[in-house]
Jmol script that loads the backbone (N, CA, C; Angstrom):
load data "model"
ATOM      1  N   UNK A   1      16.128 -10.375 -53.780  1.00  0.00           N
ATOM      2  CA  UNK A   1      15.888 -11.231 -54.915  1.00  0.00           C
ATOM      3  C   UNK A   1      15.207 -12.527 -54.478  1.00  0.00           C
ATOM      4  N   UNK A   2      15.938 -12.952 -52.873  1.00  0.00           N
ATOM      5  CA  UNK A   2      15.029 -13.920 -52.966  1.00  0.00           C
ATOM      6  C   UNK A   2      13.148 -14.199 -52.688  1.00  0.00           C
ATOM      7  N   UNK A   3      13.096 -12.696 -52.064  1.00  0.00           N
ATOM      8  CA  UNK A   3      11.966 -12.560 -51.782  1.00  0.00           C
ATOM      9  C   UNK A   3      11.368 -12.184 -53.049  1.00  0.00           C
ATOM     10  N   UNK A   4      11.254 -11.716 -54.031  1.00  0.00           N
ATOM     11  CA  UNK A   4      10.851 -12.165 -55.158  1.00  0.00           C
ATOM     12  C   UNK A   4      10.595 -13.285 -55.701  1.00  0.00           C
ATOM     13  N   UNK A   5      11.700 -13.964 -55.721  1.00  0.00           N
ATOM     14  CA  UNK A   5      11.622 -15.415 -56.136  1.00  0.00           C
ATOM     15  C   UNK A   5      10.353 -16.176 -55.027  1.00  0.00           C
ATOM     16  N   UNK A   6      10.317 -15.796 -54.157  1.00  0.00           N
ATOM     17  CA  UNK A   6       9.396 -16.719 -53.241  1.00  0.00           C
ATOM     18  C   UNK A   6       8.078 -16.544 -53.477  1.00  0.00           C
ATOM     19  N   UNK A   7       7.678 -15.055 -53.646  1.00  0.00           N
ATOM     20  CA  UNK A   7       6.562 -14.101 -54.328  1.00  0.00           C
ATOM     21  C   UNK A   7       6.172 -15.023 -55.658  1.00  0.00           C
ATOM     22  N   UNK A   8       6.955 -14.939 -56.610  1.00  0.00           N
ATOM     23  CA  UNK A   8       6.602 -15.666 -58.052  1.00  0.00           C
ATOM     24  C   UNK A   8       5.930 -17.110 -57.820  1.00  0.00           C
ATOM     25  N   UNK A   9       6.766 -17.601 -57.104  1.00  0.00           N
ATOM     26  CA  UNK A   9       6.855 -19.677 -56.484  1.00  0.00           C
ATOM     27  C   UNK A   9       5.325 -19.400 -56.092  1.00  0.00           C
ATOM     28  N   UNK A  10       4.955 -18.935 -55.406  1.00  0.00           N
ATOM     29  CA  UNK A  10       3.592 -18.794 -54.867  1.00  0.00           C
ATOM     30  C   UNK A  10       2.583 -18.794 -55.910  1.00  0.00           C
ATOM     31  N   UNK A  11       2.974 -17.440 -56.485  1.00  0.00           N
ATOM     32  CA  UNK A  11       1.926 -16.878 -57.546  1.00  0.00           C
ATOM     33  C   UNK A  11       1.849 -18.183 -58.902  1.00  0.00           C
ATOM     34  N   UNK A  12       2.908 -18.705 -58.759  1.00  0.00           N
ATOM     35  CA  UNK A  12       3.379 -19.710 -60.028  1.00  0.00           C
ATOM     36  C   UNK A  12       2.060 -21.323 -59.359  1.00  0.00           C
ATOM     37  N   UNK A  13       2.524 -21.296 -58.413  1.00  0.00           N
ATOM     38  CA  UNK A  13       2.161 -22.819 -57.699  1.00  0.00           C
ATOM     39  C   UNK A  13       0.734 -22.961 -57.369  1.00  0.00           C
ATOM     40  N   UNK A  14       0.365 -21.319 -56.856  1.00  0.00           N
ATOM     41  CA  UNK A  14      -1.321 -20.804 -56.975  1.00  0.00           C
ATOM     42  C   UNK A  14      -1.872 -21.323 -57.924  1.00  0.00           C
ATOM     43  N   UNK A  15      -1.666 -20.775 -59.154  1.00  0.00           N
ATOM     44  CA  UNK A  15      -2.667 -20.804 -60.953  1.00  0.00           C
ATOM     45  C   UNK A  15      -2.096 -22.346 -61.130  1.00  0.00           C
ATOM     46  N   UNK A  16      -1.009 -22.559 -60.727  1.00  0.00           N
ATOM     47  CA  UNK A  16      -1.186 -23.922 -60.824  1.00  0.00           C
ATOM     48  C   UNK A  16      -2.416 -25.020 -60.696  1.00  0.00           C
ATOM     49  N   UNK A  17      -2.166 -24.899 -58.863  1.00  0.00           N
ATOM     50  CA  UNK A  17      -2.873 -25.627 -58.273  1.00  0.00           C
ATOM     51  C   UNK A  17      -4.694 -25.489 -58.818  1.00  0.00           C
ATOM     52  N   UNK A  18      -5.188 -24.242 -59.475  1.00  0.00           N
ATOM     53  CA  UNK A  18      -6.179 -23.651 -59.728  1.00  0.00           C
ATOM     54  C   UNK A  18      -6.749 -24.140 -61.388  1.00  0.00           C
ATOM     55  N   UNK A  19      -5.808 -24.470 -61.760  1.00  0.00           N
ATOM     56  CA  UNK A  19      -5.756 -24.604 -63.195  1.00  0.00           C
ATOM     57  C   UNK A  19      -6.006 -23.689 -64.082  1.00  0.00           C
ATOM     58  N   UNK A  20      -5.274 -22.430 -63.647  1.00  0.00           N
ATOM     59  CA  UNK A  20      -5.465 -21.041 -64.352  1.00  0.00           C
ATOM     60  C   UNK A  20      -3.846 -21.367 -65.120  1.00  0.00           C
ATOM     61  N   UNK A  21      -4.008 -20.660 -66.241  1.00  0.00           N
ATOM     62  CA  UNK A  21      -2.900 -20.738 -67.218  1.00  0.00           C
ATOM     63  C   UNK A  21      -1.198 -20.226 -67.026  1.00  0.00           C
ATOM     64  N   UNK A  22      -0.169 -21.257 -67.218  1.00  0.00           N
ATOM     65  CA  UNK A  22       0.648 -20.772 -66.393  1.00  0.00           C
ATOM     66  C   UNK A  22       1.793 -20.058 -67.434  1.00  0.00           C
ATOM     67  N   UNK A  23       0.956 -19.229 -67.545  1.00  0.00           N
ATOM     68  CA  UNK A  23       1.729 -18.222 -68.942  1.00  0.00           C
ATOM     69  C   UNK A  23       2.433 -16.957 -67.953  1.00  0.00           C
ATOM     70  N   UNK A  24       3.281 -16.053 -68.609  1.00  0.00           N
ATOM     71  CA  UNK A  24       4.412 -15.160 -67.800  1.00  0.00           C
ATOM     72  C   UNK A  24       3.041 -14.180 -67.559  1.00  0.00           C
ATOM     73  N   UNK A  25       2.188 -13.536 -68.569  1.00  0.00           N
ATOM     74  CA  UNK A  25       1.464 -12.360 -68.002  1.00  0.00           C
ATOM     75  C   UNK A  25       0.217 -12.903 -66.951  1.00  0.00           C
ATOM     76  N   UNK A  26      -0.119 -13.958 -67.321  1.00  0.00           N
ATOM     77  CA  UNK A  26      -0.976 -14.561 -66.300  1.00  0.00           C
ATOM     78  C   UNK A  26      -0.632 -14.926 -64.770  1.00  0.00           C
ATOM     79  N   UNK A  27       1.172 -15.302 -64.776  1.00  0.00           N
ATOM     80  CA  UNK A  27       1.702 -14.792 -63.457  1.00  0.00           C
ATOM     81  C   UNK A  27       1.880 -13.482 -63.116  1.00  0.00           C
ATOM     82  N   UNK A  28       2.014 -12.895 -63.348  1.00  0.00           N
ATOM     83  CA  UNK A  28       2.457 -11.688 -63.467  1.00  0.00           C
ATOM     84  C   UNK A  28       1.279 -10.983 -63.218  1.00  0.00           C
ATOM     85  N   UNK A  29       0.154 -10.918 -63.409  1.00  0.00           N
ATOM     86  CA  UNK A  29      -1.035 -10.792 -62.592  1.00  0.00           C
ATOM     87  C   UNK A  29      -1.470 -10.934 -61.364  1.00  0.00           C
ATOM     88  N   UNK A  30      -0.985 -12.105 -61.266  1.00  0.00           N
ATOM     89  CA  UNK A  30      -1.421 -12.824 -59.741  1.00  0.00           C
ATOM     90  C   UNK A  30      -0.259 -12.280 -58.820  1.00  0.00           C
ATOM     91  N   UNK A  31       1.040 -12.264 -59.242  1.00  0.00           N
ATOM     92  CA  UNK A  31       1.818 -12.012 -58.377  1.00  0.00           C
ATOM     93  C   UNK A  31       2.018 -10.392 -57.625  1.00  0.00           C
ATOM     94  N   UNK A  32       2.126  -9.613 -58.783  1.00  0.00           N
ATOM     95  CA  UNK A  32       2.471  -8.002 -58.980  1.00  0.00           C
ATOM     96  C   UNK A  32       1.678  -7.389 -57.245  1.00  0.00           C
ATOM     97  N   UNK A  33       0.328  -7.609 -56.988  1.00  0.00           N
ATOM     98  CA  UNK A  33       0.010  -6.846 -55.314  1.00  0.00           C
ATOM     99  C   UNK A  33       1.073  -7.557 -54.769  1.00  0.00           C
ATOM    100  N   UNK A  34       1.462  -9.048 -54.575  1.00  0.00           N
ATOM    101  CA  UNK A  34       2.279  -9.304 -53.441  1.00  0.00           C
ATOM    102  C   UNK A  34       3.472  -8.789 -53.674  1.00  0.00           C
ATOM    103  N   UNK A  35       4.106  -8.644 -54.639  1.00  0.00           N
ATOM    104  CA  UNK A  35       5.778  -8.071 -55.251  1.00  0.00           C
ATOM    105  C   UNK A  35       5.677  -6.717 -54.725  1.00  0.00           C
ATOM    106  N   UNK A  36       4.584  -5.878 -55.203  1.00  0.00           N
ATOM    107  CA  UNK A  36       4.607  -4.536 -54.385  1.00  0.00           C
ATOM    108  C   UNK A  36       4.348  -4.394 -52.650  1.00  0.00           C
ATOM    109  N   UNK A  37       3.777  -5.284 -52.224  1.00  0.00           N
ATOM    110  CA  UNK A  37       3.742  -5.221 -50.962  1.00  0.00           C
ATOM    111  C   UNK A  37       4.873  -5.672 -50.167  1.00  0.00           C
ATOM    112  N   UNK A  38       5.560  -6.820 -50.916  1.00  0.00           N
ATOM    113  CA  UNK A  38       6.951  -6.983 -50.184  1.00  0.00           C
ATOM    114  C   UNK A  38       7.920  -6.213 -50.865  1.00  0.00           C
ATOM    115  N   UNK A  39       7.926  -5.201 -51.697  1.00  0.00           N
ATOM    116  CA  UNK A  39       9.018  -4.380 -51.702  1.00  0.00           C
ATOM    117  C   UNK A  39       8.480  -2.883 -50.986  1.00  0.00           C
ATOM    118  N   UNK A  40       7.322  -2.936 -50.459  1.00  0.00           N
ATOM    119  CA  UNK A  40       7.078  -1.791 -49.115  1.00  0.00           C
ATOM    120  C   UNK A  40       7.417  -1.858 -48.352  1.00  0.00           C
ATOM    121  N   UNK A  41       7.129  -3.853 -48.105  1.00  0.00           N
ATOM    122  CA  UNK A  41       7.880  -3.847 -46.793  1.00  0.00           C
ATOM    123  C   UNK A  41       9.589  -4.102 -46.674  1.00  0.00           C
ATOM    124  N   UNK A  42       9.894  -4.105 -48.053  1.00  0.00           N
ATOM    125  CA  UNK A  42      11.722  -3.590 -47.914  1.00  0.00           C
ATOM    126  C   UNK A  42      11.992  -2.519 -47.164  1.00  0.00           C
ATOM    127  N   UNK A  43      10.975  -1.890 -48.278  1.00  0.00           N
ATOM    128  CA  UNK A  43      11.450  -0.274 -47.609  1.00  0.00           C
ATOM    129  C   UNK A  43      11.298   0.098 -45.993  1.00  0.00           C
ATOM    130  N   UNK A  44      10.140  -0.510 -45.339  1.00  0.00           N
ATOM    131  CA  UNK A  44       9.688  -0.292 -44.255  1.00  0.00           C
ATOM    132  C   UNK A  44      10.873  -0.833 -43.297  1.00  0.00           C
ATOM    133  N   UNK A  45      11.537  -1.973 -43.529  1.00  0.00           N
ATOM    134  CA  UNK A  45      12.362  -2.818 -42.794  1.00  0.00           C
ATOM    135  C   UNK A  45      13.954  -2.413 -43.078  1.00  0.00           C
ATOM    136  N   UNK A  46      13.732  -1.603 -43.992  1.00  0.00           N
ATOM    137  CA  UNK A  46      15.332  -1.098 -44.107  1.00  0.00           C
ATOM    138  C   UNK A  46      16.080  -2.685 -44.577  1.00  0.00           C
ATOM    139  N   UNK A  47      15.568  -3.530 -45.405  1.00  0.00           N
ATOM    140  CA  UNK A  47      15.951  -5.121 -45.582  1.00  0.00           C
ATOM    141  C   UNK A  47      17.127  -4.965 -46.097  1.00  0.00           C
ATOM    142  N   UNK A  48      17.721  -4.276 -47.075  1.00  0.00           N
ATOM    143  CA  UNK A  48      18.963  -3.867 -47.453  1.00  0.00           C
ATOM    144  C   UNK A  48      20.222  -3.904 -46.064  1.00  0.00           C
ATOM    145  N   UNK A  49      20.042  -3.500 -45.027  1.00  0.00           N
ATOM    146  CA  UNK A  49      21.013  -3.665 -44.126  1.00  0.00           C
ATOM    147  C   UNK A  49      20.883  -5.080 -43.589  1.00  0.00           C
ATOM    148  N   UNK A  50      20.034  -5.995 -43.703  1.00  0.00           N
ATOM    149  CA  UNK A  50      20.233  -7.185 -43.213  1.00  0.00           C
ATOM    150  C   UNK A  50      18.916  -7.705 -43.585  1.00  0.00           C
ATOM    151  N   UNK A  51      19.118  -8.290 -44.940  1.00  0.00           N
ATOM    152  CA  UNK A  51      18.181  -9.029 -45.945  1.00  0.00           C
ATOM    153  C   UNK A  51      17.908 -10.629 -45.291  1.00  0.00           C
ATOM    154  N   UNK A  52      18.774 -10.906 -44.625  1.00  0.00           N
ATOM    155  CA  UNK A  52      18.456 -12.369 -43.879  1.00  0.00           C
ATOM    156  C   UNK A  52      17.801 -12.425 -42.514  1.00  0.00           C
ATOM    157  N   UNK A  53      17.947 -11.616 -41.913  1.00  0.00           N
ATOM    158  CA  UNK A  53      17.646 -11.329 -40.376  1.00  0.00           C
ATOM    159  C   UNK A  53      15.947 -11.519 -40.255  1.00  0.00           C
ATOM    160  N   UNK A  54      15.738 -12.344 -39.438  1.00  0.00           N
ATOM    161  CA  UNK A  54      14.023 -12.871 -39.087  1.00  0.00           C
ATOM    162  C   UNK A  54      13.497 -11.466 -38.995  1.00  0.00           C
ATOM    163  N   UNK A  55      13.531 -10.542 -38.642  1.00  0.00           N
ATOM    164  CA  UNK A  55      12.511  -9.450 -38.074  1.00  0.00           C
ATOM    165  C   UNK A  55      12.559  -9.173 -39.647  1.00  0.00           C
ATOM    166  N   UNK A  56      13.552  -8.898 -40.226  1.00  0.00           N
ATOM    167  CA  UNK A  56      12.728  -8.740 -41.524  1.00  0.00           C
ATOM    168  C   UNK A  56      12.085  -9.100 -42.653  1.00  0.00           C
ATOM    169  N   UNK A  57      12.169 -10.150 -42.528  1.00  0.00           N
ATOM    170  CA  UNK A  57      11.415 -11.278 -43.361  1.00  0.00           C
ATOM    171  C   UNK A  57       9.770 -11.280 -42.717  1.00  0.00           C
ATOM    172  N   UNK A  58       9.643 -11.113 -41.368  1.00  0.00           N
ATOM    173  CA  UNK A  58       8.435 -10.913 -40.760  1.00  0.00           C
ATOM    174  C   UNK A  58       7.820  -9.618 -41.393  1.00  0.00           C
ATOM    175  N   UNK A  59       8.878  -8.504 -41.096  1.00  0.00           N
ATOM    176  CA  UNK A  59       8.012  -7.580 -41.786  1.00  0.00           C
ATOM    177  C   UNK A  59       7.789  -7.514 -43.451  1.00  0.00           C
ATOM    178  N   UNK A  60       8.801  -7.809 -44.190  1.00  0.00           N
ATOM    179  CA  UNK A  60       8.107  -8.078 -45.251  1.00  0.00           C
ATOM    180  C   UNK A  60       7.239  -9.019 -45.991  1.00  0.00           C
ATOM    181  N   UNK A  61       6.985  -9.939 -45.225  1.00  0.00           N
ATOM    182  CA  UNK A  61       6.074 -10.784 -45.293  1.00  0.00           C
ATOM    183  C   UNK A  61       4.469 -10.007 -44.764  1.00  0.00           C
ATOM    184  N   UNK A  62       4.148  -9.439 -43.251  1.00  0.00           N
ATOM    185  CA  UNK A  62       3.060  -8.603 -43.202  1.00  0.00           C
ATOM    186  C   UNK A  62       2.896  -7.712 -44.395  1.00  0.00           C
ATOM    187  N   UNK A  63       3.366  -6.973 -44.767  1.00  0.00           N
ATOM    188  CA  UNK A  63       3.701  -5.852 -45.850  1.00  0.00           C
ATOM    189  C   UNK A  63       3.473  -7.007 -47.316  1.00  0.00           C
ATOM    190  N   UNK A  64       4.071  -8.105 -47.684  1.00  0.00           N
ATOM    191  CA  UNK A  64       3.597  -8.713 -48.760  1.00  0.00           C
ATOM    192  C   UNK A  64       2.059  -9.510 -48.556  1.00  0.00           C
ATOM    193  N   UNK A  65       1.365  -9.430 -48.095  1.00  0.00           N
ATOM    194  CA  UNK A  65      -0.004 -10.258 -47.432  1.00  0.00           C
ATOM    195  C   UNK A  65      -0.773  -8.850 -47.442  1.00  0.00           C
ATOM    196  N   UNK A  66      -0.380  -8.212 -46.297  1.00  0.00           N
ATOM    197  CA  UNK A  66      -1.268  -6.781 -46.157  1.00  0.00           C
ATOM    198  C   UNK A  66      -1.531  -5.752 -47.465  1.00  0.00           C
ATOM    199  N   UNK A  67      -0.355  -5.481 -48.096  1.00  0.00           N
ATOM    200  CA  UNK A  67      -0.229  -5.081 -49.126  1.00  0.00           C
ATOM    201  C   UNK A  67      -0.108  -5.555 -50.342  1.00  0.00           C
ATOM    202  N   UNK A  68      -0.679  -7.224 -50.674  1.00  0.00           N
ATOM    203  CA  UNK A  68      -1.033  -7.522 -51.524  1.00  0.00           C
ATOM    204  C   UNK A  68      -2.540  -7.813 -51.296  1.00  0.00           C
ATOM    205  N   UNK A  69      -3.316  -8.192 -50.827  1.00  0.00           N
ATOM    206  CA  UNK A  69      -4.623  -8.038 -50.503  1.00  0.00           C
ATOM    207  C   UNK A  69      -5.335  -6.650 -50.467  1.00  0.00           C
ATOM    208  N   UNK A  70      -4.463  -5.560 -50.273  1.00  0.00           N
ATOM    209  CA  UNK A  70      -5.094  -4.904 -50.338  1.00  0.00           C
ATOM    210  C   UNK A  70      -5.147  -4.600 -51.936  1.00  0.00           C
ATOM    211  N   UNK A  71      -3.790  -4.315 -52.363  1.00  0.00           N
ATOM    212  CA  UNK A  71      -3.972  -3.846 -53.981  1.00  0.00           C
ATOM    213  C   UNK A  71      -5.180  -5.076 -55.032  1.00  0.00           C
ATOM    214  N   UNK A  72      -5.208  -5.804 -54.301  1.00  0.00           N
ATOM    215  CA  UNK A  72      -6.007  -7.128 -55.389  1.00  0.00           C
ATOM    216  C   UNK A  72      -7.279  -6.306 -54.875  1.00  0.00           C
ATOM    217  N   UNK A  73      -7.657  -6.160 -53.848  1.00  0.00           N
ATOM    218  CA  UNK A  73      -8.670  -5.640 -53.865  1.00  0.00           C
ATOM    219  C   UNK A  73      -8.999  -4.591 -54.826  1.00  0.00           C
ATOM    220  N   UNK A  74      -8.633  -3.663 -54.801  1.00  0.00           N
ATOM    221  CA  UNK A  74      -8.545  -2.493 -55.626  1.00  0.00           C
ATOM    222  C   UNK A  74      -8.612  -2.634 -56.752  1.00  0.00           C
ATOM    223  N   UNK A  75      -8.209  -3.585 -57.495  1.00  0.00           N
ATOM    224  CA  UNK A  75      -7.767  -3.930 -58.885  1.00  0.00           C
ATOM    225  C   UNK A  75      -8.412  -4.447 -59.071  1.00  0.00           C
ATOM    226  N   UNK A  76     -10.141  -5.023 -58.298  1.00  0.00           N
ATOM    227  CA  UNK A  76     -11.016  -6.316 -58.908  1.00  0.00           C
ATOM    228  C   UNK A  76     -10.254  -7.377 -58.721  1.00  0.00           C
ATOM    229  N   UNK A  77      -9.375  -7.643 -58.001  1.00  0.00           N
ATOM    230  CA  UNK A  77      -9.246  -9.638 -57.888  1.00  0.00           C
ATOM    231  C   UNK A  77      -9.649  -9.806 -56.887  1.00  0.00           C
ATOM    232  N   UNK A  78      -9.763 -11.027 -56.508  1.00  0.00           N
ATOM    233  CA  UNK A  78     -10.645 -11.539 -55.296  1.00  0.00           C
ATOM    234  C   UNK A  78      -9.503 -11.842 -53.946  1.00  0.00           C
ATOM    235  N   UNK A  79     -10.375 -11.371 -53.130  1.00  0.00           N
ATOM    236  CA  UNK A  79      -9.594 -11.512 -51.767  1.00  0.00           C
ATOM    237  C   UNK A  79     -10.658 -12.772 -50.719  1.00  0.00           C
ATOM    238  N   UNK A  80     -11.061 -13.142 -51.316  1.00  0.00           N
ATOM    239  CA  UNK A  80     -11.990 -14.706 -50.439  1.00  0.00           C
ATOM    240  C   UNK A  80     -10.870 -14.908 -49.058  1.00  0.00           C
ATOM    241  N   UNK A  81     -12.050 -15.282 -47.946  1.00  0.00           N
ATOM    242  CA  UNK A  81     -10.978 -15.220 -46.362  1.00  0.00           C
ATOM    243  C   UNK A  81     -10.131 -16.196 -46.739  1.00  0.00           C
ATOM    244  N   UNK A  82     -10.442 -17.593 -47.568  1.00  0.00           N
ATOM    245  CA  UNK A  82      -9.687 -18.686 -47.458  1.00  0.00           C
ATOM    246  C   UNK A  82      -8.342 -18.684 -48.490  1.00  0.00           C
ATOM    247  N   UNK A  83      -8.448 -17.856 -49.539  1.00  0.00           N
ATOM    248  CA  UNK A  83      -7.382 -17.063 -49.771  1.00  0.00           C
ATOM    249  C   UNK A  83      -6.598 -16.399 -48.899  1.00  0.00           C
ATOM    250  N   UNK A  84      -6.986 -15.078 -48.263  1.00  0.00           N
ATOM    251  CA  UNK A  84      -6.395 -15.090 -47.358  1.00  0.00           C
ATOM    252  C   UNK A  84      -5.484 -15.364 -46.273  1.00  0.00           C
ATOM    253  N   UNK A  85      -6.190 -16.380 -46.113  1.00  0.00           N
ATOM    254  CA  UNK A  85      -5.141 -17.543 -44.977  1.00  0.00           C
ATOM    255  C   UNK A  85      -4.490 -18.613 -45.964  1.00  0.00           C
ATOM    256  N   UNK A  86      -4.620 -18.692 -46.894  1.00  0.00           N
ATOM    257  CA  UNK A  86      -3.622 -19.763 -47.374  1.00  0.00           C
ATOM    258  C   UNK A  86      -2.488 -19.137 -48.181  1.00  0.00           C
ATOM    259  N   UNK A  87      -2.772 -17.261 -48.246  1.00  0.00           N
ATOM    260  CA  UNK A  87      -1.274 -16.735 -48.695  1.00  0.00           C
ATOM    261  C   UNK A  87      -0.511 -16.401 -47.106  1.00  0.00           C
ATOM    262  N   UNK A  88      -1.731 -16.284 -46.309  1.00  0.00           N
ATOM    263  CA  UNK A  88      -0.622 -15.432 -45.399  1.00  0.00           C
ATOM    264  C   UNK A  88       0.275 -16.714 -44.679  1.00  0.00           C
ATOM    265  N   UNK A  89      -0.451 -18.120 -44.748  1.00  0.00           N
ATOM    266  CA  UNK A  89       0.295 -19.021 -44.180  1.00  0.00           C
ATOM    267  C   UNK A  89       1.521 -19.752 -45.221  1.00  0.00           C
ATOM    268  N   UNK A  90       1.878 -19.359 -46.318  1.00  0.00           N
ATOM    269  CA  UNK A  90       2.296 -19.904 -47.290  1.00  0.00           C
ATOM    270  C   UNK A  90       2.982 -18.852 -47.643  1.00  0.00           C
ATOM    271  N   UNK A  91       3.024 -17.340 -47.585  1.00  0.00           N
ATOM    272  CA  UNK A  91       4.128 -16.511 -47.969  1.00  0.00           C
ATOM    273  C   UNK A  91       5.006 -16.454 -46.764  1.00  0.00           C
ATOM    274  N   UNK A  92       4.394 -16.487 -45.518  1.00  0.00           N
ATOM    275  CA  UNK A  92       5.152 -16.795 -44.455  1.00  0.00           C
ATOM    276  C   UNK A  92       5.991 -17.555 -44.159  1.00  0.00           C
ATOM    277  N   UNK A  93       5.877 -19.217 -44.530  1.00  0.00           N
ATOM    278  CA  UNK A  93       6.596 -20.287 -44.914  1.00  0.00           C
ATOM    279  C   UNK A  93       7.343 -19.853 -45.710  1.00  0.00           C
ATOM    280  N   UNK A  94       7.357 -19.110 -46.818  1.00  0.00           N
ATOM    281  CA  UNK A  94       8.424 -18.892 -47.768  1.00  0.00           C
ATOM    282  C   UNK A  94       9.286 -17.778 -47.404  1.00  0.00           C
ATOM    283  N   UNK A  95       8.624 -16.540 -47.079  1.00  0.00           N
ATOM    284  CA  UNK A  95       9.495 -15.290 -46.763  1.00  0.00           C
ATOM    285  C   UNK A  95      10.712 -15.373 -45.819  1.00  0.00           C
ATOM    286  N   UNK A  96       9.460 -16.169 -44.371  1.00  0.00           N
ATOM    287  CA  UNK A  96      10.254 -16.312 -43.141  1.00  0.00           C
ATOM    288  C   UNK A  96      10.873 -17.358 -43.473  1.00  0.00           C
ATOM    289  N   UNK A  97      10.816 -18.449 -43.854  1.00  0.00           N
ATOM    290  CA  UNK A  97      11.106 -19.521 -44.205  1.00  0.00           C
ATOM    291  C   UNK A  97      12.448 -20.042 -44.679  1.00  0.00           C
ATOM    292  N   UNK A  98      12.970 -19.140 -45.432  1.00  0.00           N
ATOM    293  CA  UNK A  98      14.456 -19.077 -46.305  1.00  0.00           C
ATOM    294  C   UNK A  98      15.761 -18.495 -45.548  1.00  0.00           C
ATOM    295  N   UNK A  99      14.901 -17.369 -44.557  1.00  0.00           N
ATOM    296  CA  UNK A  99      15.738 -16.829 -43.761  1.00  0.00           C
ATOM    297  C   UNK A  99      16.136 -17.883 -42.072  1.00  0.00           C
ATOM    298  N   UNK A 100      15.045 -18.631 -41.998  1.00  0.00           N
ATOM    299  CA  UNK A 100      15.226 -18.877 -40.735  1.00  0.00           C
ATOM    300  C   UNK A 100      16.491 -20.536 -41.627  1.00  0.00           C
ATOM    301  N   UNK A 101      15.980 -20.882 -42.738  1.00  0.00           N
ATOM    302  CA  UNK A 101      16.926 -22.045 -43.348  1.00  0.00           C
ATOM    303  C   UNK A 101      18.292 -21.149 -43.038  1.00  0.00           C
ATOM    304  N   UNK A 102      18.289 -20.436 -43.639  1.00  0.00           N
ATOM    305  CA  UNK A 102      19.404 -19.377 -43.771  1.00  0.00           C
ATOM    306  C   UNK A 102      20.438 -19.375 -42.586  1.00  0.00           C
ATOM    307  N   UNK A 103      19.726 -19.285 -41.429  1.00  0.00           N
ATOM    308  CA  UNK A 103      20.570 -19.103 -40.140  1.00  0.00           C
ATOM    309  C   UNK A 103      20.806 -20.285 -39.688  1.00  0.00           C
ATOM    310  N   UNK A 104      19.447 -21.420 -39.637  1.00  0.00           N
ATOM    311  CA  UNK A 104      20.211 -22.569 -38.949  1.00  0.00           C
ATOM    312  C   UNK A 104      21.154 -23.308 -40.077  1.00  0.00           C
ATOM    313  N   UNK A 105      21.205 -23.450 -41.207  1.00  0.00           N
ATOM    314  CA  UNK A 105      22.722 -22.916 -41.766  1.00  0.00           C
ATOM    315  C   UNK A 105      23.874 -22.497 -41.474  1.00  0.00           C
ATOM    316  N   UNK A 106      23.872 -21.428 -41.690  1.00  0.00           N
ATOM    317  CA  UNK A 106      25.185 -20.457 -40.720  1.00  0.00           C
ATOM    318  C   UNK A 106      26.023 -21.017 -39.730  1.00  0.00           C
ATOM    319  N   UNK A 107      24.135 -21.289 -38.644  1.00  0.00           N
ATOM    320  CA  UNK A 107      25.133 -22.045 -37.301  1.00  0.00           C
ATOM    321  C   UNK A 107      25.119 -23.511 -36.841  1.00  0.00           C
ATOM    322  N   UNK A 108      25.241 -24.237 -38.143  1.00  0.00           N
ATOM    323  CA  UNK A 108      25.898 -24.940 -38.213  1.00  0.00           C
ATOM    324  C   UNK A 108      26.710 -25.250 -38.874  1.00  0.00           C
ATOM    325  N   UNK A 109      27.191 -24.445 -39.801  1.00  0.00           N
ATOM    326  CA  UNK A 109      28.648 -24.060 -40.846  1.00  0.00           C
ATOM    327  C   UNK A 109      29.503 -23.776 -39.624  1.00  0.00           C
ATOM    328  N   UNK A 110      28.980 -22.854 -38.287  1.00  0.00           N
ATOM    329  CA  UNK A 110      29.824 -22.009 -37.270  1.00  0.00           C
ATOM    330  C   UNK A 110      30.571 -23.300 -36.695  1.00  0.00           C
ATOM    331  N   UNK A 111      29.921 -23.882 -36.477  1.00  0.00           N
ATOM    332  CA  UNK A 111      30.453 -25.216 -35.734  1.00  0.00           C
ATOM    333  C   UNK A 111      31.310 -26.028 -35.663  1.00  0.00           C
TER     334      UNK A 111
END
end "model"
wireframe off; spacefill off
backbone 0.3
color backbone group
């Protein structure tokens, strides 16, 4: 769920920043390749046995980038390089991002 939520924040903060309309189907556009690509890379990562753990946030993060670029492609939206690098550095921040909050958390709750 939260990787969803991070997926949307993006797609939401994108059309933002763009001044594209920040209506539910107009997100919902932008977001849907990356939502399917990070729930491939659920599947790929087995994320269900350990939804917090860095290796999988890595992989579903490749899998939300790889596999949302690719479906935009396909679908007619634009994949520009500088797009590119500003989802893969920015879903990364978020994917990996929550999880690594996540742990140094933990261990310092452990403490």
């Amino acid at each position: 769920m939260a990787d969803a939520a991070c997926v949307v924040a993006f797609a939401t903060i994108g059309r933002g920043s763009h001044a594209e309309g920040l209506t539910l189907p107009g997100i919902a556009v932008t977001a849907w390749p990356f939502l399917a690509g990070a729930a491939a890379g659920w599947l790929l990562a087995r994320a269900w046995r350990r939804p917090a753990a860095l290796p999988t946030g890595a992989v579903v993060w490749v899998a939300a980038v790889a596999g949302g670029m690719a479906l935009r492609a396909v679908s007619g939206q634009g994949t520009a390089l500088s797009f590119v690098v500003v989802t893969t550095v920015v879903l990364g921040a978020l994917l990996v991002g929550w999880r690594a909050l996540a742990r140094l958390t933990a261990r310092r709750r452990a403490r």
